[in-house]
Biotite code that builds the C-alpha atoms (Angstrom):
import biotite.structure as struc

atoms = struc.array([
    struc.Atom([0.000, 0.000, 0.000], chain_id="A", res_id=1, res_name="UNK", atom_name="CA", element="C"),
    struc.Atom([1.219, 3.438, -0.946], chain_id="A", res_id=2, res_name="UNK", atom_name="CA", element="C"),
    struc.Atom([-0.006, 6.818, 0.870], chain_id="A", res_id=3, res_name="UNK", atom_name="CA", element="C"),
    struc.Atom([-0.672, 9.260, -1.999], chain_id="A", res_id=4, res_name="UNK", atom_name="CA", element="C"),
    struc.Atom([1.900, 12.485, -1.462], chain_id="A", res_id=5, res_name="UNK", atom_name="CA", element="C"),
    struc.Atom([1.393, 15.562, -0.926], chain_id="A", res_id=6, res_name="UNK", atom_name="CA", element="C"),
    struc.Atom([-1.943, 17.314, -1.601], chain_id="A", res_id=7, res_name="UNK", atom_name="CA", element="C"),
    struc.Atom([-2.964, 21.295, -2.982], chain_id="A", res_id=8, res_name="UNK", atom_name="CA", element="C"),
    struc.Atom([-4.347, 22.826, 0.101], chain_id="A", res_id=9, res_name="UNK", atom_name="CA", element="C"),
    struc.Atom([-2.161, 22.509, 3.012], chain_id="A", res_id=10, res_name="UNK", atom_name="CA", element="C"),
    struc.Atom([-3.548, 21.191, 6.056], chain_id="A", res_id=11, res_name="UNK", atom_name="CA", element="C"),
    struc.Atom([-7.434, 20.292, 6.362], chain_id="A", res_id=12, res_name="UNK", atom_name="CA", element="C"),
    struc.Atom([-9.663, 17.591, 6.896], chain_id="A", res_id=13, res_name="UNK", atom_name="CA", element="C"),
    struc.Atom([-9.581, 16.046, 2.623], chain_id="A", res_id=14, res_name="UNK", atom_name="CA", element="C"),
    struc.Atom([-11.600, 13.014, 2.954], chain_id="A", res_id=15, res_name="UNK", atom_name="CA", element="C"),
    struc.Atom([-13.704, 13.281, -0.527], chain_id="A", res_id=16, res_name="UNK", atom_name="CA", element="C"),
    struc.Atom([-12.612, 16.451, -2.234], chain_id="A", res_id=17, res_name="UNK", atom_name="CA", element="C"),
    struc.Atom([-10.569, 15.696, -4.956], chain_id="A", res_id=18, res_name="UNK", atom_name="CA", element="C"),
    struc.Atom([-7.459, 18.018, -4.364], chain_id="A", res_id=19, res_name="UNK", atom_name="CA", element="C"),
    struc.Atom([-4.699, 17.083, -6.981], chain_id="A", res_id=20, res_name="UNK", atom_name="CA", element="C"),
    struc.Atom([-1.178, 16.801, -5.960], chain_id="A", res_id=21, res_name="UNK", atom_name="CA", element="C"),
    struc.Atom([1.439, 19.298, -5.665], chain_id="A", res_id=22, res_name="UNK", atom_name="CA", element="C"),
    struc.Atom([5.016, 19.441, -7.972], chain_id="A", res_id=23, res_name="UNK", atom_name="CA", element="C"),
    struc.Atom([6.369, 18.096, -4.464], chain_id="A", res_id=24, res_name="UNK", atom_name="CA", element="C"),
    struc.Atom([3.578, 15.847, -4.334], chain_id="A", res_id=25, res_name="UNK", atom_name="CA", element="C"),
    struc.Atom([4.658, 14.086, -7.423], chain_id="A", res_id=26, res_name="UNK", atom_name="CA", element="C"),
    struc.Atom([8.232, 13.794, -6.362], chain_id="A", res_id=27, res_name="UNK", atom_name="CA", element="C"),
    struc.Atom([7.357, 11.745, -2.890], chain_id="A", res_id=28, res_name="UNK", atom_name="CA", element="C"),
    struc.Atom([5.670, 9.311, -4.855], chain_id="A", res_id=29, res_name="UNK", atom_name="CA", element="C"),
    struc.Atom([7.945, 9.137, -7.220], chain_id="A", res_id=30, res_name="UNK", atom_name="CA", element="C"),
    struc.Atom([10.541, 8.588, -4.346], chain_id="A", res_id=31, res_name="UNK", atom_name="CA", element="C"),
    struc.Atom([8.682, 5.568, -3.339], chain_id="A", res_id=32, res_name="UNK", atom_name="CA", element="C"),
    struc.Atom([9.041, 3.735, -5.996], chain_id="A", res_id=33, res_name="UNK", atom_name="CA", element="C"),
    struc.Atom([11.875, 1.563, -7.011], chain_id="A", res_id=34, res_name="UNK", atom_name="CA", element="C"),
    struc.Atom([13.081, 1.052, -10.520], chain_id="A", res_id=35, res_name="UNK", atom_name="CA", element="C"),
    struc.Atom([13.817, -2.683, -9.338], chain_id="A", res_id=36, res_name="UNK", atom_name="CA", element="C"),
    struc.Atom([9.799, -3.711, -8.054], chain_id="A", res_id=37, res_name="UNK", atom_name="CA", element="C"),
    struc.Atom([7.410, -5.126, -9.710], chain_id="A", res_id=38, res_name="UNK", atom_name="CA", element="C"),
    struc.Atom([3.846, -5.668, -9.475], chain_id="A", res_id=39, res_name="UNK", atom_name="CA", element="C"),
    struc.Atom([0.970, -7.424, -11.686], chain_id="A", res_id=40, res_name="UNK", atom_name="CA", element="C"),
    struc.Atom([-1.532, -4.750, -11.126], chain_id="A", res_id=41, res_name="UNK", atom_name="CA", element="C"),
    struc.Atom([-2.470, -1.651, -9.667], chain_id="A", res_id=42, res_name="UNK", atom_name="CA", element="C"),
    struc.Atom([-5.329, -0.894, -7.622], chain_id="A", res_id=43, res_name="UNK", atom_name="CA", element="C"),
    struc.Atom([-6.286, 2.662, -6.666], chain_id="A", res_id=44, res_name="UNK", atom_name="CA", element="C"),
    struc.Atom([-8.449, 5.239, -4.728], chain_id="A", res_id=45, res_name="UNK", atom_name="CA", element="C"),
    struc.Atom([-10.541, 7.142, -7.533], chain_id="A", res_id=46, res_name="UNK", atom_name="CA", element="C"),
    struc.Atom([-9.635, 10.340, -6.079], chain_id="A", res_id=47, res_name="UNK", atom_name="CA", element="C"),
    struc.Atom([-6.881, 12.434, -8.143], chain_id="A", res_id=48, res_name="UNK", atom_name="CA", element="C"),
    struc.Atom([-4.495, 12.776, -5.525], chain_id="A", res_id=49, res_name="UNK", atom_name="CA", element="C"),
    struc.Atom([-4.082, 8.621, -5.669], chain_id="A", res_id=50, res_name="UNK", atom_name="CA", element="C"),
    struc.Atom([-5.569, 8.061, -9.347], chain_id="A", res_id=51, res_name="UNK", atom_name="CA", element="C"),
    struc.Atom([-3.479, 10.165, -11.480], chain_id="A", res_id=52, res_name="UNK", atom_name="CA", element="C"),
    struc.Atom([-0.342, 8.952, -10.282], chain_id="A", res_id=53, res_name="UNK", atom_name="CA", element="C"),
    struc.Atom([-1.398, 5.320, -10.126], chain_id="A", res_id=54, res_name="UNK", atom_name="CA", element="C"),
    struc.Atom([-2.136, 6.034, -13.935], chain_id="A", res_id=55, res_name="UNK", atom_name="CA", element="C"),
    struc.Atom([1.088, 7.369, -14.601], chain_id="A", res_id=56, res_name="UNK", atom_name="CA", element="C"),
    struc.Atom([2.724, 4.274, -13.655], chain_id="A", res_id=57, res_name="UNK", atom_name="CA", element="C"),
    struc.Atom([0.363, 1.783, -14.859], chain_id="A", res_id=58, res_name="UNK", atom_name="CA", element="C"),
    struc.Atom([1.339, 3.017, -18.570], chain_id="A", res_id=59, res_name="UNK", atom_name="CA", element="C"),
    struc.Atom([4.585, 3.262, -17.707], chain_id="A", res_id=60, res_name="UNK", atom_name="CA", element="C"),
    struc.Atom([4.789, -0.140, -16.167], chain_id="A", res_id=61, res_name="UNK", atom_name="CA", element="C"),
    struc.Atom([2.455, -1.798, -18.553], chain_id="A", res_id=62, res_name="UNK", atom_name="CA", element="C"),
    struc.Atom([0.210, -2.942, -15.806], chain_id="A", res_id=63, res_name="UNK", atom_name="CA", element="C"),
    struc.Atom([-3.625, -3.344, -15.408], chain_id="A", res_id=64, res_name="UNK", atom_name="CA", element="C"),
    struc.Atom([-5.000, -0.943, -13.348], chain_id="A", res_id=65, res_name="UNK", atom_name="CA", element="C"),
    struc.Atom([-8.074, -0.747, -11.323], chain_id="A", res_id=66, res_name="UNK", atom_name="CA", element="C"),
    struc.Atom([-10.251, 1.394, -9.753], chain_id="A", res_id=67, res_name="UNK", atom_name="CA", element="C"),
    struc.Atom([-12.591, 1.098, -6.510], chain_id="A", res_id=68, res_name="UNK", atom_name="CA", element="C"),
    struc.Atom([-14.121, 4.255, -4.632], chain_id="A", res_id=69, res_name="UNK", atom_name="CA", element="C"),
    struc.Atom([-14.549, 2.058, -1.698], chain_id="A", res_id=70, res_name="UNK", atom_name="CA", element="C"),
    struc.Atom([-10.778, 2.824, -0.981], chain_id="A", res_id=71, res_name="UNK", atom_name="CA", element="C"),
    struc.Atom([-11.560, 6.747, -0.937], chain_id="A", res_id=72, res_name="UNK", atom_name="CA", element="C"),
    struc.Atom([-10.376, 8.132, 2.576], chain_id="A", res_id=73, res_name="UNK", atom_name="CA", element="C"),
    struc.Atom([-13.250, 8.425, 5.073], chain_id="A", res_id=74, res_name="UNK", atom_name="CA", element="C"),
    struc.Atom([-16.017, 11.281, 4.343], chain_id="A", res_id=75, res_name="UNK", atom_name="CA", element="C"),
    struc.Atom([-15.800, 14.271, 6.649], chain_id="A", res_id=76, res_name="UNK", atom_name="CA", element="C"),
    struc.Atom([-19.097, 15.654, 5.673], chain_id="A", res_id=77, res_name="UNK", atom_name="CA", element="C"),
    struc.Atom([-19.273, 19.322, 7.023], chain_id="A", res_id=78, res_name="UNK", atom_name="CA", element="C"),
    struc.Atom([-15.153, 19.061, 8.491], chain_id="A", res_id=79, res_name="UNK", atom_name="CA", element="C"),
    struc.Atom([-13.745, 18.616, 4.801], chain_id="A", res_id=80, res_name="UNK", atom_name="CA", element="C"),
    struc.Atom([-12.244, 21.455, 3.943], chain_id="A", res_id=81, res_name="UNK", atom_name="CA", element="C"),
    struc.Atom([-11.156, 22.839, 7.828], chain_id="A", res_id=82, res_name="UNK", atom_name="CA", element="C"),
    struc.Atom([-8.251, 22.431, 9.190], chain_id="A", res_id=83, res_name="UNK", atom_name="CA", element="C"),
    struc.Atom([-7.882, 20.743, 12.483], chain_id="A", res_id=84, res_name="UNK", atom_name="CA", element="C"),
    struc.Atom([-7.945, 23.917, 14.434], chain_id="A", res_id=85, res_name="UNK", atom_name="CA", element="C"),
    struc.Atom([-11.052, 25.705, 13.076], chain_id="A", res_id=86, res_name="UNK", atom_name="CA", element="C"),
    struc.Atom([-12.839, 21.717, 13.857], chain_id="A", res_id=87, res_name="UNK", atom_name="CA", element="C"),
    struc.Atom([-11.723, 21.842, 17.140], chain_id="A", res_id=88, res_name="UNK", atom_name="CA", element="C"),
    struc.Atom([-13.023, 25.262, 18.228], chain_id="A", res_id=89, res_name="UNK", atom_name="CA", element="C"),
    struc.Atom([-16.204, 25.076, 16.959], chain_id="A", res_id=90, res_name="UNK", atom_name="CA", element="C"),
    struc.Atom([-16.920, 21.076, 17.001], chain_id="A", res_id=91, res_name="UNK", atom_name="CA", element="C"),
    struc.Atom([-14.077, 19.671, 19.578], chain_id="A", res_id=92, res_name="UNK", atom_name="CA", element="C"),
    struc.Atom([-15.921, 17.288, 21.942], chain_id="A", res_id=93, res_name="UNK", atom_name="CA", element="C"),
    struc.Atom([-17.477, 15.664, 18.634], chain_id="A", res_id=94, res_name="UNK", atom_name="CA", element="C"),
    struc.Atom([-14.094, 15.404, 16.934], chain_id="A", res_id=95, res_name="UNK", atom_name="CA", element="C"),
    struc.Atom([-12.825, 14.268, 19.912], chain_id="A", res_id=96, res_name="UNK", atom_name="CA", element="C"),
    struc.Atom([-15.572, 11.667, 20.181], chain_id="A", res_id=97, res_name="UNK", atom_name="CA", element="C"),
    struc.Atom([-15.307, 10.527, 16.765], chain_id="A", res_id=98, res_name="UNK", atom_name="CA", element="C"),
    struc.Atom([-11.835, 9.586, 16.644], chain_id="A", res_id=99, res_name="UNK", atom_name="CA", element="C"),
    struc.Atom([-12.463, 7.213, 19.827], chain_id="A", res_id=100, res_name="UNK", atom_name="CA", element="C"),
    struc.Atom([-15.012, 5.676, 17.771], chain_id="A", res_id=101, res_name="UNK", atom_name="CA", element="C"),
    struc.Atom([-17.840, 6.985, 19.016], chain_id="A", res_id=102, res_name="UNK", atom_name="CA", element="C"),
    struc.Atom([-20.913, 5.883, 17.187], chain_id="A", res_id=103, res_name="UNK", atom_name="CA", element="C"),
    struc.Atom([-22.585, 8.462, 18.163], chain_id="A", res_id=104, res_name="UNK", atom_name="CA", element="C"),
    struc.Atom([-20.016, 11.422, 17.245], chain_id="A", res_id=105, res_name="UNK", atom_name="CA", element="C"),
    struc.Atom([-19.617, 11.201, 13.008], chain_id="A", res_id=106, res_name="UNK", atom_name="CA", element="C"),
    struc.Atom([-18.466, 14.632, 11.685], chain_id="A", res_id=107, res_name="UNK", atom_name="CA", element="C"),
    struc.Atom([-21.764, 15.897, 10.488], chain_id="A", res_id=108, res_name="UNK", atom_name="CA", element="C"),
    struc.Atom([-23.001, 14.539, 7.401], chain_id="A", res_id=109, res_name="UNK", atom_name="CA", element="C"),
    struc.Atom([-19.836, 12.407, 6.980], chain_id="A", res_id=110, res_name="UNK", atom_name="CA", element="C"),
    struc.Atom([-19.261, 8.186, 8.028], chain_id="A", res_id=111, res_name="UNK", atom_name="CA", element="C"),
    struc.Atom([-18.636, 7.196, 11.185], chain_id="A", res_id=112, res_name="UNK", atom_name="CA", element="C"),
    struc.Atom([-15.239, 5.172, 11.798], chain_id="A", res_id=113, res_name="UNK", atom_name="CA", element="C"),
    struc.Atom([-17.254, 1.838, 11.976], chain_id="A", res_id=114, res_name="UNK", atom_name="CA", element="C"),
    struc.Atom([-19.340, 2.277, 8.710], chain_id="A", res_id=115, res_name="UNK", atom_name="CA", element="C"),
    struc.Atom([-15.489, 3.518, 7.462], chain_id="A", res_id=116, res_name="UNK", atom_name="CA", element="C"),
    struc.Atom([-13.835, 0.428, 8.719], chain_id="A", res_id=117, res_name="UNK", atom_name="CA", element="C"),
    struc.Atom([-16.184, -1.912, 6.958], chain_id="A", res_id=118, res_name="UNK", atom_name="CA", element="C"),
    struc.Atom([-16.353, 0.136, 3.273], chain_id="A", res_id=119, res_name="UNK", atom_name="CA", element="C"),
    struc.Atom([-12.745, -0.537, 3.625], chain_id="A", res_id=120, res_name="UNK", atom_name="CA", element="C"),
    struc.Atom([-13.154, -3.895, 5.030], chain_id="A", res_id=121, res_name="UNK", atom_name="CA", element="C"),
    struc.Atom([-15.383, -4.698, 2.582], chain_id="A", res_id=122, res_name="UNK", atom_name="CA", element="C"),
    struc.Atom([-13.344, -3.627, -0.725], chain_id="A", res_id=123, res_name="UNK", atom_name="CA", element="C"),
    struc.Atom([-10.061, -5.733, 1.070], chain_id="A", res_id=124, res_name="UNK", atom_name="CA", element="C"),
    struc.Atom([-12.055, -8.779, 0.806], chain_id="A", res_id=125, res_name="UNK", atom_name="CA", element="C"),
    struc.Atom([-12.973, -8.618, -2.088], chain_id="A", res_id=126, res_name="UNK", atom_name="CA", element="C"),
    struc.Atom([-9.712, -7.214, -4.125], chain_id="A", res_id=127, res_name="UNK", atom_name="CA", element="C"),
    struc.Atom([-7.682, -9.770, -2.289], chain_id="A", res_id=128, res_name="UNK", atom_name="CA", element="C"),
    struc.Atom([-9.956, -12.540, -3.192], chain_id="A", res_id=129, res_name="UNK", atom_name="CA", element="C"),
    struc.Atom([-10.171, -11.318, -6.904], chain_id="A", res_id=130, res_name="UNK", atom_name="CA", element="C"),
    struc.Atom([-6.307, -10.769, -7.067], chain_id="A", res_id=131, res_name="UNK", atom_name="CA", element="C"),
    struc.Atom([-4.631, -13.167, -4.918], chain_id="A", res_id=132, res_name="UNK", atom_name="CA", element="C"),
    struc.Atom([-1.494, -15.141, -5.599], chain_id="A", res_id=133, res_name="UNK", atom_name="CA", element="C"),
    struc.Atom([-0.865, -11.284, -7.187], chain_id="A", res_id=134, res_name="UNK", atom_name="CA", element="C"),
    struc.Atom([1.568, -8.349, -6.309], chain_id="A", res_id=135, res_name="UNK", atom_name="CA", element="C"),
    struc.Atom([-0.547, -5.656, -6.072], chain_id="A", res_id=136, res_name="UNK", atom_name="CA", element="C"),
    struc.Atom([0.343, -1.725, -5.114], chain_id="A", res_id=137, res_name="UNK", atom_name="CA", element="C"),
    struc.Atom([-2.646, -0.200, -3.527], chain_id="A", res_id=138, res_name="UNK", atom_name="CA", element="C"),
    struc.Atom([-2.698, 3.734, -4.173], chain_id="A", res_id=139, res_name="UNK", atom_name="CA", element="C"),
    struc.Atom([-4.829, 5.041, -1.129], chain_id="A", res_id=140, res_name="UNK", atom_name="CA", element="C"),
    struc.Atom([-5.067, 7.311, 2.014], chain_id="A", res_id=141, res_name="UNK", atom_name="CA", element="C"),
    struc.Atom([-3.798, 7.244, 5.782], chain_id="A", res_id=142, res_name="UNK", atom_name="CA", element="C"),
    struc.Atom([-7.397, 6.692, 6.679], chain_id="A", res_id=143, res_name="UNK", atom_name="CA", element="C"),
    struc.Atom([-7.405, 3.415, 4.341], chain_id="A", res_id=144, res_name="UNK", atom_name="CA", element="C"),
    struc.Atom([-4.032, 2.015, 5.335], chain_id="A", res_id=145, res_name="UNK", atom_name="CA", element="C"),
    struc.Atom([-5.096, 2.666, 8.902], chain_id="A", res_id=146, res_name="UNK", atom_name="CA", element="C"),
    struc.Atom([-8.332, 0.224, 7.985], chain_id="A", res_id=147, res_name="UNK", atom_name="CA", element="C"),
    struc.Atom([-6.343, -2.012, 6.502], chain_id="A", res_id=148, res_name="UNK", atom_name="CA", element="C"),
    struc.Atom([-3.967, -2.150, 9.390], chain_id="A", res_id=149, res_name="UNK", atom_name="CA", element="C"),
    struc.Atom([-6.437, -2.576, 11.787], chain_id="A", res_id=150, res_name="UNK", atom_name="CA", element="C"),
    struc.Atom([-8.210, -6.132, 9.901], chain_id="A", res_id=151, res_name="UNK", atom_name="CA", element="C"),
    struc.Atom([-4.556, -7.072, 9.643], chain_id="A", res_id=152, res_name="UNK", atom_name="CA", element="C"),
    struc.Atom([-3.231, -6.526, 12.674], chain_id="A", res_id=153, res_name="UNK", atom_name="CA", element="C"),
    struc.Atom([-6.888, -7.407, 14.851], chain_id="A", res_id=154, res_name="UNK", atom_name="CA", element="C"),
    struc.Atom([-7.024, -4.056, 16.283], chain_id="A", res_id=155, res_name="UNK", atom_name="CA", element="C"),
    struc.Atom([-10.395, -1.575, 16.800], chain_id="A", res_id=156, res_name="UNK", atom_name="CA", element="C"),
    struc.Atom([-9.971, 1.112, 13.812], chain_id="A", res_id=157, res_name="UNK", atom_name="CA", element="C"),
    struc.Atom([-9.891, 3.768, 16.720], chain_id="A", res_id=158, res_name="UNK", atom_name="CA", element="C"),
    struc.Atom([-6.548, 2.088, 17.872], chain_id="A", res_id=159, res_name="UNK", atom_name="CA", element="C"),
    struc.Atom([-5.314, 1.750, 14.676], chain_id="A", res_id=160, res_name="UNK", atom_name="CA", element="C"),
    struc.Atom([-5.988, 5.772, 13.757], chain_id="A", res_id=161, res_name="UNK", atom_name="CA", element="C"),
    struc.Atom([-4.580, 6.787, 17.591], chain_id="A", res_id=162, res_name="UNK", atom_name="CA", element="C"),
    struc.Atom([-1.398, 3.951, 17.064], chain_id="A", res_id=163, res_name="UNK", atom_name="CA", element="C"),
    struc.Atom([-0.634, 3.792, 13.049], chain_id="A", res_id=164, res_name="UNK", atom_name="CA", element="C"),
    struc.Atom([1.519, 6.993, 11.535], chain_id="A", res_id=165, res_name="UNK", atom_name="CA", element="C"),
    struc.Atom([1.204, 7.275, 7.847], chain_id="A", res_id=166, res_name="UNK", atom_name="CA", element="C"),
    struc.Atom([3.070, 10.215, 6.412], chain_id="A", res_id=167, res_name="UNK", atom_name="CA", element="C"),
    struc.Atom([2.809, 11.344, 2.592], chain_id="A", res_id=168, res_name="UNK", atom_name="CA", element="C"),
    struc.Atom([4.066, 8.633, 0.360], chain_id="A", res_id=169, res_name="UNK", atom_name="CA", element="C"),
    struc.Atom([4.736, 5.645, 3.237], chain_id="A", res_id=170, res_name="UNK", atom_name="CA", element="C"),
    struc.Atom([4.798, 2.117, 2.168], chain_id="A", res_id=171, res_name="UNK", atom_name="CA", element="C"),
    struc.Atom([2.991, -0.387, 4.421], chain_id="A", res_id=172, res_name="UNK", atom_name="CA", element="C"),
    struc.Atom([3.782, -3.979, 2.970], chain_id="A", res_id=173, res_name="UNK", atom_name="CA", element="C"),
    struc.Atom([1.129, -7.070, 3.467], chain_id="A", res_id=174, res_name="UNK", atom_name="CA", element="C"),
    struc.Atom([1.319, -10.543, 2.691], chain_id="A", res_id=175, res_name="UNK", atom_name="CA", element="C"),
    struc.Atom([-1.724, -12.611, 2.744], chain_id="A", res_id=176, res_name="UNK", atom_name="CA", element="C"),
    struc.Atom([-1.675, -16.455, 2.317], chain_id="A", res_id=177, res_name="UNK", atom_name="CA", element="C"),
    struc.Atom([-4.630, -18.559, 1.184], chain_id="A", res_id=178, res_name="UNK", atom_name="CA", element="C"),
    struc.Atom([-4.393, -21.578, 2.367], chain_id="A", res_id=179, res_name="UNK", atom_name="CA", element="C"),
    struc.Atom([-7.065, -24.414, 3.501], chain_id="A", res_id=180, res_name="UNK", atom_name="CA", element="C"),
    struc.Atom([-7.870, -23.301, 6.627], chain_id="A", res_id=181, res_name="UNK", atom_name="CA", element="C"),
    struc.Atom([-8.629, -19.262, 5.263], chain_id="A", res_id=182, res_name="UNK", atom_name="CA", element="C"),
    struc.Atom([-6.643, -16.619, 4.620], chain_id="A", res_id=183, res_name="UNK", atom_name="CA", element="C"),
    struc.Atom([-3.473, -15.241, 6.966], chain_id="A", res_id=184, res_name="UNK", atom_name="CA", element="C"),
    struc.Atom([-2.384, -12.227, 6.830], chain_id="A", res_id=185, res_name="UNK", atom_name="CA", element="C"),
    struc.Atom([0.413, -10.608, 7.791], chain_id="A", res_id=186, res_name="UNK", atom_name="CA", element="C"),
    struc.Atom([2.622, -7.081, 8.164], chain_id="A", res_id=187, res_name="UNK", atom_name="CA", element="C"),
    struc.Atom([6.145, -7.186, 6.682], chain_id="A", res_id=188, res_name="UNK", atom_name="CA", element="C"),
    struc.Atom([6.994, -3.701, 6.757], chain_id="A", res_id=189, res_name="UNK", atom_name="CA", element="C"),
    struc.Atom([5.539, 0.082, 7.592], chain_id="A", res_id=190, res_name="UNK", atom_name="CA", element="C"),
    struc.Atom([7.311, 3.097, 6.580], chain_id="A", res_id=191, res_name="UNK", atom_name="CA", element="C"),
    struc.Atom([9.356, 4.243, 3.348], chain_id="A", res_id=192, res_name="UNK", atom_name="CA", element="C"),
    struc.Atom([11.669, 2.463, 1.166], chain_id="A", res_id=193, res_name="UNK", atom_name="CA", element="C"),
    struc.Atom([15.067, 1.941, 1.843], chain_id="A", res_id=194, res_name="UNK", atom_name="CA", element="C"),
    struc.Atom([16.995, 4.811, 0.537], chain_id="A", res_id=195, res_name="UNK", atom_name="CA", element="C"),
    struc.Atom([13.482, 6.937, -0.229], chain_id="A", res_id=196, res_name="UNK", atom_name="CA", element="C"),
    struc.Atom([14.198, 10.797, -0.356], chain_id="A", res_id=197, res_name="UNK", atom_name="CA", element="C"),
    struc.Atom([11.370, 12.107, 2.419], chain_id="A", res_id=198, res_name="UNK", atom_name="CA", element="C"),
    struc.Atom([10.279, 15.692, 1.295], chain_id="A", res_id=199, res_name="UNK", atom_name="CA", element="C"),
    struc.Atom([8.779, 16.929, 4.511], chain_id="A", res_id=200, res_name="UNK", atom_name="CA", element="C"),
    struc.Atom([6.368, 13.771, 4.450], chain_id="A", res_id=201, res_name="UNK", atom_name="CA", element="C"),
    struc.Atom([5.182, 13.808, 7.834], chain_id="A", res_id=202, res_name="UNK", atom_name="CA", element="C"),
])
């Protein structure tokens, strides 16, 4: 799985606007990806700031590449567009509450971390099923990876948001084995490639 880089916009809450990538944007991904790997297929987020760049290598790898907007980064509703200080003053205890996984606390007209969690959950199954024995590079968001993480790694998504970091263009490695008695999955590696320039990608 690949975080997509940096965004146009600075700061704020993203989830579904479509906010392209910036020049340095483009270069962190670029960073992250070795001359040397190989994949059979690409799957992406639909949003720009994960598509376009997914498309750019596709063609230039030769690769299938796939779409799903069940890996777009959780919906914010009213928050998109704030940063996390203008949320906090006027909607704190309900940000706060959210993040904790709070059923009762989604940003206003946005998802709540559990129906999140099993969008995500949801499009894993069935990507994994449809590709497996495949090496696949997922093009997503923090929010996504921290989804993933948290089926992987059989932790509550509100652990795996408070616990997981996921800077701009981070690499989070999975293998998953089918085997007779279901599927195993594991974490290999979290963080950036050996040797990968990071351009302010906290």
């Amino acid at each position: 799985m690949l975080r997509h880089g940096e965004p146009v916009g600075g700061s704020i809450y993203r989830g579904h606007r479509d906010d392209p990538l910036t020049e340095r944007g483009w270069q962190q991904m670029s960073e992250a990806i070795g001359a040397e790997e190989e994949w059979d297929a690409i799957l992406t987020s639909p949003l720009e700031r994960c598509r376009a760049f997914a498309e750019v290598l596709a063609a230039e790898r030769d690769l299938p590449l796939y779409q799903d907007a069940d890996f777009r980064e959780v919906h914010f509703g009213q928050w998109e567009g704030c940063t996390v200080e203008q949320v906090m003053a006027r909607d704190g205890k309900r940000l706060t509450e959210f993040w904790a996984g709070d059923e009762d606390y989604p940003p206003p007209g946005g998802e709540t971390l559990a129906d999140f969690q099993r969008r995500v959950a949801g499009a894993w199954a069935y990507w994994t099923d449809r590709l497996q024995g495949q090496r696949i590079l997922l093009v997503c968001h923090s929010g996504v990876i921290r989804m993933v993480m948290a089926e992987v790694l059989g932790i509550s998504a509100a652990r795996s948001v408070a616990n997981v970091q996921v800077p701009y263009a981070s690499r989070s490695r999975i293998r998953l084995d089918h085997t007779d008695h279901g599927v195993f999955s594991c974490l290999i590696a979290h963080g950036f490639r050996p040797g990968q320039l990071q351009l302010d990608a906290a």
